[in-house]
ROLOKE-426832 format. One record per residue (C-alpha): residue number from 1; chain; z negated, y negated, x. Coordinates in steps of 0.5 Angstrom, whole numbers, padded with zeros to 4 digits. Layout:
// residues N
+-------+------+-------+-------+-------+
| kolke | sero |    zz |    yy |    xx |
+-------+------+-------+-------+-------+
|   NUM |    A |     Z |     Y |     X |
...
+-------+------+-------+-------+-------+
This chain:
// residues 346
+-------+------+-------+-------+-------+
| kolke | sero |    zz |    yy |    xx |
+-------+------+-------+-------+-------+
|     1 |    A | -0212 | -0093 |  0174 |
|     2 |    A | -0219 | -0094 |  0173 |
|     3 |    A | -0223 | -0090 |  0168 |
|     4 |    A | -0226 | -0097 |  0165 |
|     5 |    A | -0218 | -0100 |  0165 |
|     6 |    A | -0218 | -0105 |  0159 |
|     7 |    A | -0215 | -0103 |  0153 |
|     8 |    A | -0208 | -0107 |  0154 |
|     9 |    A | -0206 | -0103 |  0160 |
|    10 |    A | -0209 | -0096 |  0157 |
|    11 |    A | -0204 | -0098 |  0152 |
|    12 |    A | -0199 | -0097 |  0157 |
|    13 |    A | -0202 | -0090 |  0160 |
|    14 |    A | -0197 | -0086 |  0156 |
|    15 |    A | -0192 | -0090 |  0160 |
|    16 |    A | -0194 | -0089 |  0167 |
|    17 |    A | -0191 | -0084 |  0171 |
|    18 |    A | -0195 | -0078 |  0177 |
|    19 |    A | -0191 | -0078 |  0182 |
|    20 |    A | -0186 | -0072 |  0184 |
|    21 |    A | -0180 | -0069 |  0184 |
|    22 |    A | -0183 | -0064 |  0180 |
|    23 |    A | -0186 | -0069 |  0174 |
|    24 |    A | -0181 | -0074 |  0173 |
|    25 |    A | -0181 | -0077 |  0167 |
|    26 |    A | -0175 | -0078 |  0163 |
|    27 |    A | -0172 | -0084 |  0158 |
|    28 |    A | -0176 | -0087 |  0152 |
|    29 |    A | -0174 | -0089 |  0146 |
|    30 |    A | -0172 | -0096 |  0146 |
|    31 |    A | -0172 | -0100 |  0138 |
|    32 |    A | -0170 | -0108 |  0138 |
|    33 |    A | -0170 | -0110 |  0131 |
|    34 |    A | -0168 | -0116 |  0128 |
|    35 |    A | -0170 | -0119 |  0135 |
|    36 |    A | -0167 | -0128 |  0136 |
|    37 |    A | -0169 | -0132 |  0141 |
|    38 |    A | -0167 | -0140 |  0140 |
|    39 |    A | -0169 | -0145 |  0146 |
|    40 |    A | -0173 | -0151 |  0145 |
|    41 |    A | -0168 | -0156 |  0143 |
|    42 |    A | -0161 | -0151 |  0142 |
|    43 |    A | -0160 | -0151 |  0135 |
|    44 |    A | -0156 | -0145 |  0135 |
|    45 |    A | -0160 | -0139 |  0137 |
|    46 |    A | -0158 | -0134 |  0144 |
|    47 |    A | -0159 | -0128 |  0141 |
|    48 |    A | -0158 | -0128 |  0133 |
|    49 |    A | -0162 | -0121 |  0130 |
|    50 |    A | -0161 | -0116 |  0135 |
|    51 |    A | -0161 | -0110 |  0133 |
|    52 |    A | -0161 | -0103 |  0136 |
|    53 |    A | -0164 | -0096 |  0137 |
|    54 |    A | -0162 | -0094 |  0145 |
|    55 |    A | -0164 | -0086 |  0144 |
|    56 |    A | -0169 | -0083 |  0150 |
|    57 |    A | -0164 | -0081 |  0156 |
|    58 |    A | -0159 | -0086 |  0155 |
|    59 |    A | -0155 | -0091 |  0159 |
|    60 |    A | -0153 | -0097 |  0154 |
|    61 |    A | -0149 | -0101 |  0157 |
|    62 |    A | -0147 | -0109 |  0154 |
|    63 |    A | -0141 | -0112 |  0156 |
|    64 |    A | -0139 | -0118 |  0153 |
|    65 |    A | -0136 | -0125 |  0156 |
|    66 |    A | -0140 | -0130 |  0160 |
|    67 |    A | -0146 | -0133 |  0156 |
|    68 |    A | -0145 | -0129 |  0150 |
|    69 |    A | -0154 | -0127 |  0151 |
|    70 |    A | -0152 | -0120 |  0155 |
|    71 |    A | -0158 | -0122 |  0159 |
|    72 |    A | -0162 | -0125 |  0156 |
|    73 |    A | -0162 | -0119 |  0150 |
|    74 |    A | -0163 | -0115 |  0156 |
|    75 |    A | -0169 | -0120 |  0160 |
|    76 |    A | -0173 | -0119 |  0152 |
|    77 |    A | -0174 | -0112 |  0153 |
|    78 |    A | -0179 | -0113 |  0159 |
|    79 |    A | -0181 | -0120 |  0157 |
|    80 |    A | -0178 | -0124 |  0163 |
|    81 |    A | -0176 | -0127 |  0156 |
|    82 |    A | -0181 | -0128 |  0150 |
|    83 |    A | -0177 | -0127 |  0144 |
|    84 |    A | -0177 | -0131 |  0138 |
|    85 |    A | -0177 | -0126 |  0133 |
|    86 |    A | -0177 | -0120 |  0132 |
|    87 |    A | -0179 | -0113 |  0134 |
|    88 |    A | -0178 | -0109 |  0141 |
|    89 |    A | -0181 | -0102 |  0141 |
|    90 |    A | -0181 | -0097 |  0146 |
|    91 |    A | -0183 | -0090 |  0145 |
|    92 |    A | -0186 | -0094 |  0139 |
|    93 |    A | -0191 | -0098 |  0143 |
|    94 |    A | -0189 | -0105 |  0140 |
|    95 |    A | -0187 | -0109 |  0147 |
|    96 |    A | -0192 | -0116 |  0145 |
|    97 |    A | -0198 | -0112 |  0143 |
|    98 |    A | -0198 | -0111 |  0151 |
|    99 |    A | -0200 | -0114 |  0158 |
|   100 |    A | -0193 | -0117 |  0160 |
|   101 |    A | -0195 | -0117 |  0168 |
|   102 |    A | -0197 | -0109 |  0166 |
|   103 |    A | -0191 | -0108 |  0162 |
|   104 |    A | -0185 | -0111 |  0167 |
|   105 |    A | -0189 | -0105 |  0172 |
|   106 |    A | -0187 | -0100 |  0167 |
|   107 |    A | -0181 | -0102 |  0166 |
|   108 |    A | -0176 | -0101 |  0172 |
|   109 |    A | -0171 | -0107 |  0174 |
|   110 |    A | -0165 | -0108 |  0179 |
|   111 |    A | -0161 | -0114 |  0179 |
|   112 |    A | -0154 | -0116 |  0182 |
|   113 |    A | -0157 | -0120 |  0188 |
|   114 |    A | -0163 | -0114 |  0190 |
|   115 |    A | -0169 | -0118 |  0191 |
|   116 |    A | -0171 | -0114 |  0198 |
|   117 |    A | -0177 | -0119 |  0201 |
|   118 |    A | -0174 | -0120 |  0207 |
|   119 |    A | -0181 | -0120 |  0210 |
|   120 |    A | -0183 | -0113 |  0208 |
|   121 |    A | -0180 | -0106 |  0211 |
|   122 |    A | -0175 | -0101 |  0206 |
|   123 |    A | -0182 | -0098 |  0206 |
|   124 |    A | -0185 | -0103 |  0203 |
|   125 |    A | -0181 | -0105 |  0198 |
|   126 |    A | -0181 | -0099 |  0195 |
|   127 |    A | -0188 | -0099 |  0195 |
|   128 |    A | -0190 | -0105 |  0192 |
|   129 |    A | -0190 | -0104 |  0185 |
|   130 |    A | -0194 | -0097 |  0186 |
|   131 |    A | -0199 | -0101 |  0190 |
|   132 |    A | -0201 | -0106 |  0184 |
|   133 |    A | -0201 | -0100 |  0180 |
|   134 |    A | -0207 | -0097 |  0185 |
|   135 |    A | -0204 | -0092 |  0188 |
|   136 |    A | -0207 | -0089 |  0194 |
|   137 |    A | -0204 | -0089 |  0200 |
|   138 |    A | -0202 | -0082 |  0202 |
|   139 |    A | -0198 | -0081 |  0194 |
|   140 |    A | -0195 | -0088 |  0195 |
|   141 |    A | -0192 | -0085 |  0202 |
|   142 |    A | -0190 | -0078 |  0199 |
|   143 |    A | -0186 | -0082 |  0193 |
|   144 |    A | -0182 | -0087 |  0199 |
|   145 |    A | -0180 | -0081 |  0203 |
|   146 |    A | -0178 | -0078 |  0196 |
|   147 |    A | -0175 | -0084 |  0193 |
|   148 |    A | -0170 | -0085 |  0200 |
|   149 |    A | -0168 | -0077 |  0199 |
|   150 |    A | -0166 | -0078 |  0193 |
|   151 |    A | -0162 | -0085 |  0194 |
|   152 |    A | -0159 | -0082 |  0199 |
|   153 |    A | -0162 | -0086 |  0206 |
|   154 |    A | -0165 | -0081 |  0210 |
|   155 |    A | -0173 | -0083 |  0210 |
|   156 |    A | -0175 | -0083 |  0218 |
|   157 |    A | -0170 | -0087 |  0219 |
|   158 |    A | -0170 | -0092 |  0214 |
|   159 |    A | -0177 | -0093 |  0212 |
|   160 |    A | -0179 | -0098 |  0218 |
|   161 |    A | -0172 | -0101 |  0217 |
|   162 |    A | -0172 | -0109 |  0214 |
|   163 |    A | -0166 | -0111 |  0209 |
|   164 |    A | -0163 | -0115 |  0214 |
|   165 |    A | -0161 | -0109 |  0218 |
|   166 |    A | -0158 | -0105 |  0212 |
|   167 |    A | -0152 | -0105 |  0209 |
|   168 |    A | -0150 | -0109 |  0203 |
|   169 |    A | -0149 | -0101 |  0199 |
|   170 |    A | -0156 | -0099 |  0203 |
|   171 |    A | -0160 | -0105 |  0200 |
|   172 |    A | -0157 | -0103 |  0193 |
|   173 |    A | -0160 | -0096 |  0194 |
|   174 |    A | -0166 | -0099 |  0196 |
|   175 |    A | -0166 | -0103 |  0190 |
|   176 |    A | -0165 | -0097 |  0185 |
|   177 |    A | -0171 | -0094 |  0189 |
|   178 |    A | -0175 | -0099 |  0188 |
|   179 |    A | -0175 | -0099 |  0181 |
|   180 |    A | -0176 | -0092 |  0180 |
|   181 |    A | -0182 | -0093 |  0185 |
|   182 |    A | -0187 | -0092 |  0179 |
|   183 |    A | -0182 | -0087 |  0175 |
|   184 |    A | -0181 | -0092 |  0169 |
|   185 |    A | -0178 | -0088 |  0163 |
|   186 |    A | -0174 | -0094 |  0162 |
|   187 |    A | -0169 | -0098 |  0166 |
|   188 |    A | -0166 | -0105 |  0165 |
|   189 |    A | -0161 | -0107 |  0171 |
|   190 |    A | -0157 | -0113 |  0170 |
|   191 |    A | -0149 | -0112 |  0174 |
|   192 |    A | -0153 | -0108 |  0180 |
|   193 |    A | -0146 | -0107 |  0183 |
|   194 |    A | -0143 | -0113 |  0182 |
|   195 |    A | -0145 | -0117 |  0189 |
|   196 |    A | -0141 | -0112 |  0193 |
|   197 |    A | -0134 | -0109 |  0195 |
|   198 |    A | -0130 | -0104 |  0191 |
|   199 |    A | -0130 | -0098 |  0195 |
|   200 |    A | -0137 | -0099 |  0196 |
|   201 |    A | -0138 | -0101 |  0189 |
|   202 |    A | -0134 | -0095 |  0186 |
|   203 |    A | -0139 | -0090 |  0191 |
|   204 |    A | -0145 | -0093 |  0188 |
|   205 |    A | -0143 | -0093 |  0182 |
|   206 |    A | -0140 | -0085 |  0182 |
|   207 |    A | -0148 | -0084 |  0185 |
|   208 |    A | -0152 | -0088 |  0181 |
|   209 |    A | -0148 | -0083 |  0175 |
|   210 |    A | -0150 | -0077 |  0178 |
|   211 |    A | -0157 | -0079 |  0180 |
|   212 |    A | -0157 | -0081 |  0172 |
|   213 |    A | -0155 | -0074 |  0170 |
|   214 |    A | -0161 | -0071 |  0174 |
|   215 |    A | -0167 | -0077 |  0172 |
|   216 |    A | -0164 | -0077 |  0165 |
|   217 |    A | -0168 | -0085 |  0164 |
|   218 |    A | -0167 | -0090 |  0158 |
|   219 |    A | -0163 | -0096 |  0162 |
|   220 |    A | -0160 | -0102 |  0159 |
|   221 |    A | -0154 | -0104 |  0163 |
|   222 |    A | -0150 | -0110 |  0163 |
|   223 |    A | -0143 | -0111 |  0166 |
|   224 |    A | -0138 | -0116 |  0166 |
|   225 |    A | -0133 | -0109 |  0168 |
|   226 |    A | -0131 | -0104 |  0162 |
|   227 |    A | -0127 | -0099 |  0167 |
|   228 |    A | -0136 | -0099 |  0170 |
|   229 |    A | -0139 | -0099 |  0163 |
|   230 |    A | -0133 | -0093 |  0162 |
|   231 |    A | -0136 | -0089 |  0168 |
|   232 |    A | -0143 | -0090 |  0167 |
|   233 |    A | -0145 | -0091 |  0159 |
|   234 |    A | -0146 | -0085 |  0155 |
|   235 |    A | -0146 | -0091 |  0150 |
|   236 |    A | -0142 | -0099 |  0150 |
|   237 |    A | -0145 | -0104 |  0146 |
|   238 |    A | -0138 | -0110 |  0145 |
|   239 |    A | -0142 | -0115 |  0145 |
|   240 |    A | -0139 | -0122 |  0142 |
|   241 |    A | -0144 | -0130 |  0141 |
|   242 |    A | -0151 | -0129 |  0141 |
|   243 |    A | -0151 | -0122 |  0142 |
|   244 |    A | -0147 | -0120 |  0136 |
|   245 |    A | -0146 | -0112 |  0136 |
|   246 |    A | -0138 | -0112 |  0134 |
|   247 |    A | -0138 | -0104 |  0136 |
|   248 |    A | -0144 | -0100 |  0139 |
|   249 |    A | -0141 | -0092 |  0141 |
|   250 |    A | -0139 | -0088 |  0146 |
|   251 |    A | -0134 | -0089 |  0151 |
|   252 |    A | -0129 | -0084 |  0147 |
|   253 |    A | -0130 | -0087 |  0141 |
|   254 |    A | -0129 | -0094 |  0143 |
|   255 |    A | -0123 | -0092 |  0148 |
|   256 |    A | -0119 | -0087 |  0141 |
|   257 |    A | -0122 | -0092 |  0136 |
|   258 |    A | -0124 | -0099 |  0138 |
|   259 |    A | -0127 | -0103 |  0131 |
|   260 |    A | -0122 | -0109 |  0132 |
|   261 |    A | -0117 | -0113 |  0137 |
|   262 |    A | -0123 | -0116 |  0139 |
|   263 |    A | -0126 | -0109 |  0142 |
|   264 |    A | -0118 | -0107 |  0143 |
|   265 |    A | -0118 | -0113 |  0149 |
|   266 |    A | -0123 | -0111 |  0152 |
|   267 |    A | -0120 | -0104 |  0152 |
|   268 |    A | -0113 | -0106 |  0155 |
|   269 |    A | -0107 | -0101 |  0156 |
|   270 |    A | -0107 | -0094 |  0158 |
|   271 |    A | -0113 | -0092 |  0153 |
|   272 |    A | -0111 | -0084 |  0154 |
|   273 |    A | -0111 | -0085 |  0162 |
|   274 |    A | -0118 | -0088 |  0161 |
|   275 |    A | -0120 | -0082 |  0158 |
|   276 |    A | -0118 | -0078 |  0162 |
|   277 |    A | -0124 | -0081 |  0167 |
|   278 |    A | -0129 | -0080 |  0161 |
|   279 |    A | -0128 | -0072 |  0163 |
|   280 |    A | -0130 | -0067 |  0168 |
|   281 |    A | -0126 | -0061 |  0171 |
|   282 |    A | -0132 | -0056 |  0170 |
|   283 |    A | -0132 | -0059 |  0162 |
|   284 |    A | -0125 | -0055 |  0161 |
|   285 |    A | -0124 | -0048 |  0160 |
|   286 |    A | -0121 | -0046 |  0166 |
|   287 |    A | -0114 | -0041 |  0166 |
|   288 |    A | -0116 | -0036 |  0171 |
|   289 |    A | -0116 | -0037 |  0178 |
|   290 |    A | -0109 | -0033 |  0182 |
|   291 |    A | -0105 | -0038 |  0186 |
|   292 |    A | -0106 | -0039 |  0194 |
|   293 |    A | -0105 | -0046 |  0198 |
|   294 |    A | -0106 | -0050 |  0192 |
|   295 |    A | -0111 | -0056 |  0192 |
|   296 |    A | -0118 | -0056 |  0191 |
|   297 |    A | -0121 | -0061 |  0187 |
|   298 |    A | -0129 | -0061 |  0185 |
|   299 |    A | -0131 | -0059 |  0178 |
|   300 |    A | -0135 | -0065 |  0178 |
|   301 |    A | -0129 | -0069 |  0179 |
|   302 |    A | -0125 | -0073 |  0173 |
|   303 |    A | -0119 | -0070 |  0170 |
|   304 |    A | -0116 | -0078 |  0172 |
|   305 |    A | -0117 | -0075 |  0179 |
|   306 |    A | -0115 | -0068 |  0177 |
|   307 |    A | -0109 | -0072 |  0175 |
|   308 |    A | -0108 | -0076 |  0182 |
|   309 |    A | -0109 | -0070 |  0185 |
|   310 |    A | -0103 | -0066 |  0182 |
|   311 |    A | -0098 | -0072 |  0182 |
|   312 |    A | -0100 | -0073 |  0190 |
|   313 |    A | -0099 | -0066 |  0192 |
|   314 |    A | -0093 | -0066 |  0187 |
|   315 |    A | -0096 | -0059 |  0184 |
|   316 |    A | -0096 | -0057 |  0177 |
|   317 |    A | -0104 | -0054 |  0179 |
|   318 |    A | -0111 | -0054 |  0182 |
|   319 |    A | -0115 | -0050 |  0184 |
|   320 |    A | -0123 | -0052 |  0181 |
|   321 |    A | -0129 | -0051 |  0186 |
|   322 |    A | -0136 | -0051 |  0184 |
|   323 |    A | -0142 | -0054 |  0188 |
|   324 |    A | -0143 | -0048 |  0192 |
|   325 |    A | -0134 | -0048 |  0194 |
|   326 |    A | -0133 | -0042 |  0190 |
|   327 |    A | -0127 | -0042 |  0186 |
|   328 |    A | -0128 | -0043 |  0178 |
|   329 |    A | -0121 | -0043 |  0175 |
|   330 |    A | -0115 | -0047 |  0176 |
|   331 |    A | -0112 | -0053 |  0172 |
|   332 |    A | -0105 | -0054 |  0171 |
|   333 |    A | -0101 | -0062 |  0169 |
|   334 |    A | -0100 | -0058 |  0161 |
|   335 |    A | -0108 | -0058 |  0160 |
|   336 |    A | -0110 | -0065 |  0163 |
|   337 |    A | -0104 | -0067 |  0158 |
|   338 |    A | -0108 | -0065 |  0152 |
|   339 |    A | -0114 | -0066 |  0155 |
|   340 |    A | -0112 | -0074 |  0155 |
|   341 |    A | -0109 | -0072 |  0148 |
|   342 |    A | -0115 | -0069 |  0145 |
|   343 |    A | -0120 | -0073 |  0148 |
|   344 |    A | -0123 | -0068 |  0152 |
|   345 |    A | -0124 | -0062 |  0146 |
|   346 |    A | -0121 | -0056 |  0147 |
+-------+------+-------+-------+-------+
């Protein structure tokens, strides 16, 4: 940017991002207050005095039924819906008293149908919200290049490459790419995975997770699919009409202790085999390491999977590798029993 920037978009600078792996910004704290929004001619609001404090880092996720203002919430946050009222803060800047074409560039946003320019290369896309930002040209490539790493699609071969040439997976990954292109400290992403299939959407899911655990930003998530907010959210947000918060809490608390039978059908059965998937091997305390010819499962895998593991091969332990395939320790059926018991406390 401009020494001469307006004051609007210097405002804003303490959102902007320099590129690079080594300075990646983490979330921003993000504050709705009392936040309604009533459309000309609808006499019942929207969104009813929304109220939530999203901490920096975390990934929030709205589930609710069709309609009940999941997306519109969401959409405020960024001004692609003015609100009637309220307060929305991020980092404490009051999100109104800013530029909203200034705003919507800081703020990283990932859609279900992706939004690729048909026209333009991977490459391109990427870069677009760098370039309005005036990025030069020799940063906006290193950032291209760093952003298909990181996405998982190798950069000298899919940078000149159209949309129509990827995959319905490959374009979500440009997708996400795309809205980390300025580092924003803030995310909102409106059902991201839903266009695709379940196996892809379930490795999607599974990457977008571990890429989250390394980038640590501040995202909205909105889903119509509990078993994806259990995997992905450090919190849930049940949401009823008008965006009323019926339970805000972590996966755990909401899987031991939903608020109501409202919460509880959203929940469905088998609450103790879903918390299984909210606990990672490595998180236990290992027993020692002793028997040969027993499977192997990564200690980033879910104890859901560790349990999978166990009935399939028909043993009573596995064996816990680390990234770098040595061996940590083993899990037996009794301690993945407790753990679902437990909730994971050991």
């Amino acid at each position: 940017m401009s020494d001469h920037a307006s004051p609007t978009v210097t405002a804003q600078q303490s959102w902007s991002i320099t590129a690079g792996a080594n300075d990646t910004r983490h979330g921003a704290c993000i504050e709705l207050t009392d936040v309604s929004k009533t459309y000309p001619g609808q006499e019942e609001a929207a969104v009813e005095s929304f109220s939530m404090v999203i901490p920096a880092g975390e990934l929030v996720c709205f589930i609710g039924p069709s309609g009940c203002g999941k997306t519109t919430t969401m959409k405020m946050v960024n001004r692609l819906i003015e609100p009637s009222s309220g307060r929305i803060t991020i980092d404490g800047q009051d999100v109104l008293s800013l530029n909203p074409h200034q705003l919507r560039r800081r703020i990283g946003y990932v859609i279900q149908q992706i939004g690729l320019l048909p026209h333009m290369t991977i490459a391109d896309n990427i870069a677009l919200v760098p370039r309005m930002l005036g990025w030069d040209r020799r940063k906006t490539a290193m950032r291209v290049d760093e952003l298909l790493d990181l996405v998982g699609l190798e950069p000298d071969r899919y940078r000149s490459r159209y949309p129509r040439q990827l995959s319905g997976g490959q374009q979500q990954r440009v997708g996400v790419a795309r809205a980390l292109a300025a580092d924003p400290p803030a995310m909102l992403m409106d059902e991201p995975f839903g266009a695709t299939d379940p196996i892809t959407r379930e490795r999607l899911q599974n990457e977008f997770r571990a890429l989250q655990q390394r980038l640590r930003k501040t995202i909205i998530f909105v889903t119509h699919d509990f078993e994806e907010a259990l995997r992905l959210g450090d919190r849930i947000a049940v949401l009823g009409e008008r965006s009323r918060i019926i339970q805000y809490d972590t996966p755990d608390r909401i899987l031991a202790a939903p608020a109501n039978d409202y919460v509880r059908s959203f929940v469905g059965g088998q609450a103790a085999i879903k918390r299984l998937g909210l606990i990672r091997a490595g998180d236990l305390n290992l027993l020692p390491a002793g028997f040969d010819g027993i499977p192997t499962v990564s200690d980033n895998a879910s104890l859901r999977d560790v349990l999978d593991t166990l009935v399939s091969h028909r043993t009573r332990r596995v064996a816990v590798r680390a990234a770098d395939g040595t061996v940590r320790g083993e899990l037996d059926f009794d301690t993945v029993a407790l753990a679902a018991d437990s909730g994971g406390e050991r």
